[in-house]
C-alpha positions in Angstrom: 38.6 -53.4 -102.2 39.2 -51.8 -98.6 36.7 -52.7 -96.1 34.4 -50.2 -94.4 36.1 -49.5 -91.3 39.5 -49.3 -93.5 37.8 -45.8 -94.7 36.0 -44.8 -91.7 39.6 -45.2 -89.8 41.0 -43.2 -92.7 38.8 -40.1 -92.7 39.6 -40.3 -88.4 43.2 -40.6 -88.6 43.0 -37.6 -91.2 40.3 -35.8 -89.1 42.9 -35.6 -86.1 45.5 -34.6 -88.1 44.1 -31.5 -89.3 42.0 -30.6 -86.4 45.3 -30.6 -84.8 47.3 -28.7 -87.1 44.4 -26.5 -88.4 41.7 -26.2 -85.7 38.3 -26.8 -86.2 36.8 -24.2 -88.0 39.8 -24.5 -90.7 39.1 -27.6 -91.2 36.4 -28.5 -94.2 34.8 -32.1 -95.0 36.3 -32.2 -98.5 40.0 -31.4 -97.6 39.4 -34.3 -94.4 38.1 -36.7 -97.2 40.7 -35.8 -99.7 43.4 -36.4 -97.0 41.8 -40.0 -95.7 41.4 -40.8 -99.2 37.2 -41.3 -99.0 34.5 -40.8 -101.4 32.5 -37.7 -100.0 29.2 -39.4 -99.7 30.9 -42.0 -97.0 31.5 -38.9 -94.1 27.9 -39.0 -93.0 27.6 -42.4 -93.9 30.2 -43.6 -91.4 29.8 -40.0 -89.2 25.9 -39.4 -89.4 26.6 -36.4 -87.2 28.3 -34.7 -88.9 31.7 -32.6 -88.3 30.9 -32.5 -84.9 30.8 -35.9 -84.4 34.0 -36.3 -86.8 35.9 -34.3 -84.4 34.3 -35.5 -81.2 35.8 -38.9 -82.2 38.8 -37.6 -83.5 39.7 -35.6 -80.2 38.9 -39.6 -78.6 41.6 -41.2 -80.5 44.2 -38.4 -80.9 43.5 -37.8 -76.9 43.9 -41.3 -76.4 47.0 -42.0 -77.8 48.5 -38.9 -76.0 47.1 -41.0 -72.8 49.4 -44.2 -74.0 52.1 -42.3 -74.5 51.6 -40.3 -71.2 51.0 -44.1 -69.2 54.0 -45.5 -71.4 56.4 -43.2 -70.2 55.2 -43.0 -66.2 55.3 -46.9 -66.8 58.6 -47.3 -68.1 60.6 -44.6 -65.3 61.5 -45.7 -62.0 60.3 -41.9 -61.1 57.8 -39.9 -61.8 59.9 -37.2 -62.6 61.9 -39.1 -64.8 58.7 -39.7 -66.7 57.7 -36.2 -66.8 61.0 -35.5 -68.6 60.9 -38.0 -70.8 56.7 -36.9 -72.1 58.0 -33.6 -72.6 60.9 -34.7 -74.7 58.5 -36.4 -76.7 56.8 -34.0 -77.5 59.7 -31.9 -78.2 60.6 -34.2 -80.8 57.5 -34.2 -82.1 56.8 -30.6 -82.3 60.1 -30.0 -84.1 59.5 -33.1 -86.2 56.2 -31.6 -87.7 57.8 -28.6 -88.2 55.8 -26.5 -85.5 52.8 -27.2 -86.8 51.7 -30.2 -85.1 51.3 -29.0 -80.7 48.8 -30.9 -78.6 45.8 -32.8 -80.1 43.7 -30.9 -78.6 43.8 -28.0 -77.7 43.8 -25.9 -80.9 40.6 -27.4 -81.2 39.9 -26.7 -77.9 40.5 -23.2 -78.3 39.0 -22.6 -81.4 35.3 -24.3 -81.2 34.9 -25.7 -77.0 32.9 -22.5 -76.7 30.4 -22.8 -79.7 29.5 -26.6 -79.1 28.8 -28.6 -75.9 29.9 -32.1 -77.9 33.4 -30.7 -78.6 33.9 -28.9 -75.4 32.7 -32.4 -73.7 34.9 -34.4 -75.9 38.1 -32.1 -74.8 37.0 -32.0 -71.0 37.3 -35.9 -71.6 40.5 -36.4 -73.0 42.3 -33.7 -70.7 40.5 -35.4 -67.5 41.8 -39.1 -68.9 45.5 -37.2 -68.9 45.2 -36.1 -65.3 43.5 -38.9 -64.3 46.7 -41.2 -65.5 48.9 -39.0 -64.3 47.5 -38.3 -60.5 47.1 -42.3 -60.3 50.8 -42.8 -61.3 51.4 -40.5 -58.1 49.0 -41.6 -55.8 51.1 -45.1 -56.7 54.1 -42.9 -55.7 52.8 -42.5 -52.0 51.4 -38.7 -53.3 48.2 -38.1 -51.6 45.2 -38.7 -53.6 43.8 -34.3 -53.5 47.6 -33.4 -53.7 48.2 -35.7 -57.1 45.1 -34.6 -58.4 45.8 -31.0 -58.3 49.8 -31.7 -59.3 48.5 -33.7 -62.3 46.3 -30.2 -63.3 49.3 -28.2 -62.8 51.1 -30.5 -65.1 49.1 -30.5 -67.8 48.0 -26.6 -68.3 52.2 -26.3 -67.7 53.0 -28.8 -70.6 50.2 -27.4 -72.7 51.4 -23.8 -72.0 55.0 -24.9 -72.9 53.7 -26.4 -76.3 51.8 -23.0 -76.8 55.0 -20.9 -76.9 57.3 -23.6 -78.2 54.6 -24.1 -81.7 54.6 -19.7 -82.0 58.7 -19.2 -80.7 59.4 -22.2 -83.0 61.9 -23.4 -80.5 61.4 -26.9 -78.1 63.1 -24.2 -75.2 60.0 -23.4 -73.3 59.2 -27.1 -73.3 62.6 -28.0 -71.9 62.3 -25.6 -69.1 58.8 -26.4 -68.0 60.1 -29.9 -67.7 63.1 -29.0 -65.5 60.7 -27.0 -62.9 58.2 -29.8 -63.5 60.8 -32.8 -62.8 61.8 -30.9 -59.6 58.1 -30.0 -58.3 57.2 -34.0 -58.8 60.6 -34.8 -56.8 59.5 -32.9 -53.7 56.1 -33.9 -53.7 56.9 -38.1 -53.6 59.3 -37.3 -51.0 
């Protein structure tokens, strides 16, 4: 018999999927517990709040493995710029993998419910900021100054998230590529 946090880590896993791919308001409690495999009376039982908790929690560990990946790949380069390149190509292959359906974690939910509810728009400020965070730290490592790898971390993200934007509705990985060739070359000049 599964254990409890077998289903709760279910409905999440299938929660993130399909906020991704389908947004928010798309997204209904049955098809979530139908995909994660979960009698309907355990959603409030393991989510007493409701949807909006459900996707509050989902934008944490969809946002947070986007984070890992993000830290993996500044870890793992010898330059900052080589990491850049080498996040965007993951996502790349992970756009094209999921057929175009699948862009960031967050933001179609982002875009489609930040302004009707405080906890969502909170739980996306969160993850984006964690994503900057990491990624003005890696610099400020890099001899970057600390206000000029904040505000190049920004610039990355709403570039990479733009990029997945009109990769996901041209159905082609181009724009991604040539954000990260501008991106790897901005990064270059400023840990100079």
């Amino acid at each position: 018999m599964p254990r409890r946090t077998d289903t709760r880590e279910r409905v999440l896993r299938a929660a993130a999927t399909l906020f991704q791919t389908q947004g928010y308001h798309a997204t209904g409690l049955n098809q979530v517990l139908a995909e994660g495999g979960a009698p309907k009376g355990s959603l409030y039982f393991h989510f007493p709040g409701g949807k909006e908790q459900l996707a509050s929690e989902a934008l944490a560990l969809s946002g947070g493995e986007m984070c890992d990946l993000i830290k993996a790949a500044l870890d793992a380069a010898d330059e900052p710029e080589a990491a850049v390149g080498a996040v965007l190509q993951a996502l790349a292959d992970a756009l094209e993998a999921s057929d175009f359906t699948a862009g960031c974690p967050v933001a179609t939910v982002a875009l489609d419910a930040a302004g009707d509810s405080e906890a969502i728009r909170t739980a996306c400020e969160r993850v984006y900021a964690s994503w900057t965070d990491t990624i003005s730290d890696h610099l400020v490592g890099h001899g970057v100054a600390a206000d000029r790898s904040a505000a190049l971390a920004v610039v990355l993200v709403a570039s990479i998230e733009g990029a997945l934007l009109l990769a996901k509705t041209r159905r082609d990985v181009a724009p991604l590529h040539a954000v990260g060739a501008h991106l790897r070359r901005s990064i270059a000049e400023a840990v100079r």
